[in-house]
C-alpha positions in Angstrom: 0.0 0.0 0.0 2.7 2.3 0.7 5.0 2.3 -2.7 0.5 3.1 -4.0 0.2 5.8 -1.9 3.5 7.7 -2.8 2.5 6.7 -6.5 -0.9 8.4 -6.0 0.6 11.9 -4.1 3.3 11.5 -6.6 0.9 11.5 -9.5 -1.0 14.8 -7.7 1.9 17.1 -7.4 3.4 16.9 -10.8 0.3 18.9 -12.4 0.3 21.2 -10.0 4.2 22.0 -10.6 3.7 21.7 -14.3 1.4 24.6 -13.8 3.1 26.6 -12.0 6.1 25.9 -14.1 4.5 26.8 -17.3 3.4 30.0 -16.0 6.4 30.9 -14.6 8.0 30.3 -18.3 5.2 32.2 -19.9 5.8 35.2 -17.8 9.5 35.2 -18.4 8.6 35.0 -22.0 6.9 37.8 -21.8 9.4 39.5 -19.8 11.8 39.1 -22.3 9.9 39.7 -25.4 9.0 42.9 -23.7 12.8 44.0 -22.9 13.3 43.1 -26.7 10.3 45.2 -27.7 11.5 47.9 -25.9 15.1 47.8 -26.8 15.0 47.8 -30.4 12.7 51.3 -30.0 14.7 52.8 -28.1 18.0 52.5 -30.3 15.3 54.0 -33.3 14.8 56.8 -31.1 18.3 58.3 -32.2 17.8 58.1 -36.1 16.9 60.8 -37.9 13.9 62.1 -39.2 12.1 61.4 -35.5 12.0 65.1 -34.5 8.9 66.3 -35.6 6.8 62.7 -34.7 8.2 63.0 -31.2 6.7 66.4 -30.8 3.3 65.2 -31.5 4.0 62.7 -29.5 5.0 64.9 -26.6 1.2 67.0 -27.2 -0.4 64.0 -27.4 1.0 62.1 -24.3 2.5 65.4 -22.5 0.3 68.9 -23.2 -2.9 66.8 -23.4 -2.7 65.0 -20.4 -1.7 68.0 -18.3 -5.0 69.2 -17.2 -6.2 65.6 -15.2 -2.7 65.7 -14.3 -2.9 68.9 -12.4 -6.6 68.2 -11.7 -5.9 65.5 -9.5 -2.4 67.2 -8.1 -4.6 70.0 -6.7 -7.3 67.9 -5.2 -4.6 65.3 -3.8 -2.9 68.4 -2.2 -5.8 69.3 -0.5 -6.6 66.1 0.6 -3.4 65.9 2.3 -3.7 69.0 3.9 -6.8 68.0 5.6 -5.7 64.8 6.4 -1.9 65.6 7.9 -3.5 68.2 9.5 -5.6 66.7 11.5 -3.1 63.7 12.3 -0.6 66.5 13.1 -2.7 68.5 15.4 -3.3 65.4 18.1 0.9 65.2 18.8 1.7 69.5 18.3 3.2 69.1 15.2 1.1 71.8 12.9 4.1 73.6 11.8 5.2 70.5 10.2 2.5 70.6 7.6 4.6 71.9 5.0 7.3 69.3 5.5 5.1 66.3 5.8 3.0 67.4 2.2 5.8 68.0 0.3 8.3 65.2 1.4 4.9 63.0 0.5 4.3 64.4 -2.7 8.1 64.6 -3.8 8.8 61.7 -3.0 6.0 59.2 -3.5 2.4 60.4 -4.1 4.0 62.8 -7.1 5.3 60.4 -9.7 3.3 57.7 -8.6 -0.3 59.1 -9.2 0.9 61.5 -12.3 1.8 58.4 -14.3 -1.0 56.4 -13.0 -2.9 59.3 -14.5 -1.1 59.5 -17.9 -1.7 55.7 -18.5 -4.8 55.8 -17.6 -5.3 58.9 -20.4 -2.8 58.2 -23.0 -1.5 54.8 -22.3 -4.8 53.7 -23.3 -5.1 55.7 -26.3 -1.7 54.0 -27.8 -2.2 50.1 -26.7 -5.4 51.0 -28.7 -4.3 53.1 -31.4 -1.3 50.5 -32.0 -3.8 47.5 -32.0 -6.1 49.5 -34.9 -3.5 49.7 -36.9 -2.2 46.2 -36.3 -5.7 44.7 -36.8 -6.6 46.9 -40.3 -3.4 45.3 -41.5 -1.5 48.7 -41.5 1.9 47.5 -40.1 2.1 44.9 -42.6 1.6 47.9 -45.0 5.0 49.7 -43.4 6.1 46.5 -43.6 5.7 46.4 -47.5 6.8 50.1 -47.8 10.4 49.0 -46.8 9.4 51.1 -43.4 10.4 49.6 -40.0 6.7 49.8 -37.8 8.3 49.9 -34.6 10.8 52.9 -35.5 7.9 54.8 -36.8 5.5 54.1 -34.5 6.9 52.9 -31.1 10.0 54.6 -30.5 8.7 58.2 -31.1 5.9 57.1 -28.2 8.5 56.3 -25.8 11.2 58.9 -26.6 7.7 61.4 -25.7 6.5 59.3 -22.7 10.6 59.8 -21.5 10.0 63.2 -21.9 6.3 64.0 -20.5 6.3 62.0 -17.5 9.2 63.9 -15.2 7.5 67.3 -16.9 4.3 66.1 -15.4 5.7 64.5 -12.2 6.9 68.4 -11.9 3.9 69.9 -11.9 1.8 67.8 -10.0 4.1 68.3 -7.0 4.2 72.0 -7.7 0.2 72.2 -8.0 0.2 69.1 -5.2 1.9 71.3 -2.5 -0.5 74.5 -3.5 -3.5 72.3 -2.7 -2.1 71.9 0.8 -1.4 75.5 1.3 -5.3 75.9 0.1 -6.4 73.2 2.4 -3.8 74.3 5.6 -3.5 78.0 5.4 -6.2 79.7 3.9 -9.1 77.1 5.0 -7.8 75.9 8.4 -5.9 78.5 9.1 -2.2 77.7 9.7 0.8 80.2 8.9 1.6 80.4 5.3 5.4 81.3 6.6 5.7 78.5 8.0 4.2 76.5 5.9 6.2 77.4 2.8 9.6 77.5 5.3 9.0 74.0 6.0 8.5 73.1 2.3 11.7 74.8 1.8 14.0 73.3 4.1 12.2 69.9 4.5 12.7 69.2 0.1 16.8 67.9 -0.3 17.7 67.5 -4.1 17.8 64.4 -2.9 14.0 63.9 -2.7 13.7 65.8 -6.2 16.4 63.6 -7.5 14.7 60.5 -6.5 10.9 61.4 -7.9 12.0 62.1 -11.4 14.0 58.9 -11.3 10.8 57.0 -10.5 9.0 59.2 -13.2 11.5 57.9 -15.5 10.9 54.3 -14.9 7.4 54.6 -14.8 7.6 56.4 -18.7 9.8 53.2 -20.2 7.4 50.8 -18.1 4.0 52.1 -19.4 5.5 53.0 -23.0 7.2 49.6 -23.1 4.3 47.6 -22.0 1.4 49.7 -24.0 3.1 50.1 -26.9 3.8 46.2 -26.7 0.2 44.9 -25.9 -1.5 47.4 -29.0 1.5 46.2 -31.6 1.1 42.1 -31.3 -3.0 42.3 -30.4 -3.2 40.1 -32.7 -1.7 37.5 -31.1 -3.9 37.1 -28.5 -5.5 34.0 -27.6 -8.5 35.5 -26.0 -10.0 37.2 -28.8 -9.3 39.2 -32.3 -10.3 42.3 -34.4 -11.8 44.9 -32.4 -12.5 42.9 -29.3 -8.4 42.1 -29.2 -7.2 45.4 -29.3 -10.5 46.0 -26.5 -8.2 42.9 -24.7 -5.0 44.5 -25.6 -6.0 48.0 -24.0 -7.7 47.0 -20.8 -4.4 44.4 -20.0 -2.1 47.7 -21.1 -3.7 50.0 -18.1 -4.0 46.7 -15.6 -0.3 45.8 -16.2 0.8 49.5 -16.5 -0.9 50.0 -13.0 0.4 46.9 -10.8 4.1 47.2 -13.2 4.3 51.0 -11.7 3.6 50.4 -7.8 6.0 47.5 -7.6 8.5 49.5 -9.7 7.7 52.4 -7.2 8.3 49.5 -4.3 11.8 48.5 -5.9 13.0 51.6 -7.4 12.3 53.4 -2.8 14.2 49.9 -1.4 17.6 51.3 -3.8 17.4 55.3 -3.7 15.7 56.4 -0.5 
């Protein structure tokens, strides 16, 4: 009965490792096919003729995205304001407003909510623009022309995204920390000298330094990965036509999303 029973448990556990073993492979696949992707567009990125697609580019992901961007910096701001104000009041630490909304900001809240933003607005709008092109058999048309797809359409996307997202990250701290002077000084009535002399000397370059290099990664992670789900849409096995690039666009935000907090996770262990 024994040499059955270790037969039988024996004969149970090898599925479940071949699961986990061909998921595990699959991932790394993608993984690498990704770093692939992404490598070959960003050597296009320094041949010529790019220039002018790169500035639409920079509208489209950059100047157009900049009004949600600063709509939810302000709002986030005040938020915090309220919030840290309140927590800072029970231990007599109000004149630390400043330091606590803009070390927040900077550091974290900043780049990880502006790019969260910008994939939700125009990382979308590639993965989807890509797939439309890839489905109505327009890449295969480049293809024909003796034009290389991914140095005309993916590597102008991420040499913009590179640009845009520190840009942004900018000036949702900026309009970020303004919200909490809104929130704390003019509507609960703490000093604005203070407030703005904690801002000041709390902020190291340090700090700044660290946000736009988590703005940076989060720009080749969401071009990377959006650009790469809309150009091989039609390789997925869950769908094709116009409800694979719908596939393509949803699973570009989702794994934008979760790729940017546990960048945000790995890039804070190194640098802060």
């Amino acid at each position: 009965m024994a040499p059955l029973a270790k037969i039988h448990i024996s004969n149970a556990i090898v599925p479940l490792f071949s699961f986990v073993g061909a998921g595990t492979l699959r991932l790394l696949g993608n993984f690498g096919a990704i770093a692939v992707f992404f490598s070959l567009a960003f050597v296009n990125i320094f041949r010529r003729k790019q220039l002018r697609e790169i500035v639409k580019q920079v509208f489209y992901i950059g100047a157009r995205s900049s009004l949600i961007v600063l709509l939810v910096g302000l709002f986030t701001g005040m938020v915090l304001g309220l919030q840290l104000f309140y927590t800072l009041v029970k231990f007599g630490s109000v004149g630390a407003l400043g330091s606590a909304i803009s070390l927040t900001l900077v550091r974290e809240m900043g780049p990880v909510l502006a790019a969260i933003m910008i994939t939700a607005r125009a990382g979308s709008g590639i993965a989807a623009e890509i797939g439309i092109l890839r489905i109505s058999e327009q890449v295969d048309a480049l293809y024909s022309m003796g034009v290389d797809p991914v140095r005309y359409l993916v590597s102008p996307r991420i040499a913009a995204a590179i640009i845009s997202f520190p840009l942004l990250t900018a000036f949702f701290d900026l309009i970020g920390i303004i919200g909490g002077y809104l929130t704390g000084v003019l509507l609960l009535g703490t000093n604005g000298g203070t407030y703005f002399y904690r801002v000041q000397s709390s902020l190291s370059m340090v700090d700044i330094q660290g946000g736009f290099i988590k703005s940076l990664v989060f720009a080749i992670i969401v071009s990377g990965v959006c650009c790469y789900q809309g150009y091989f849409c039609h390789m997925r096995s869950d769908g094709y036509g116009a409800k694979a690039v719908g596939m393509a666009t949803v699973s570009a935000v989702v794994i934008s999303c979760v790729m940017i907090l546990v960048a945000d996770y790995v890039v804070t262990s190194f640098i802060m």
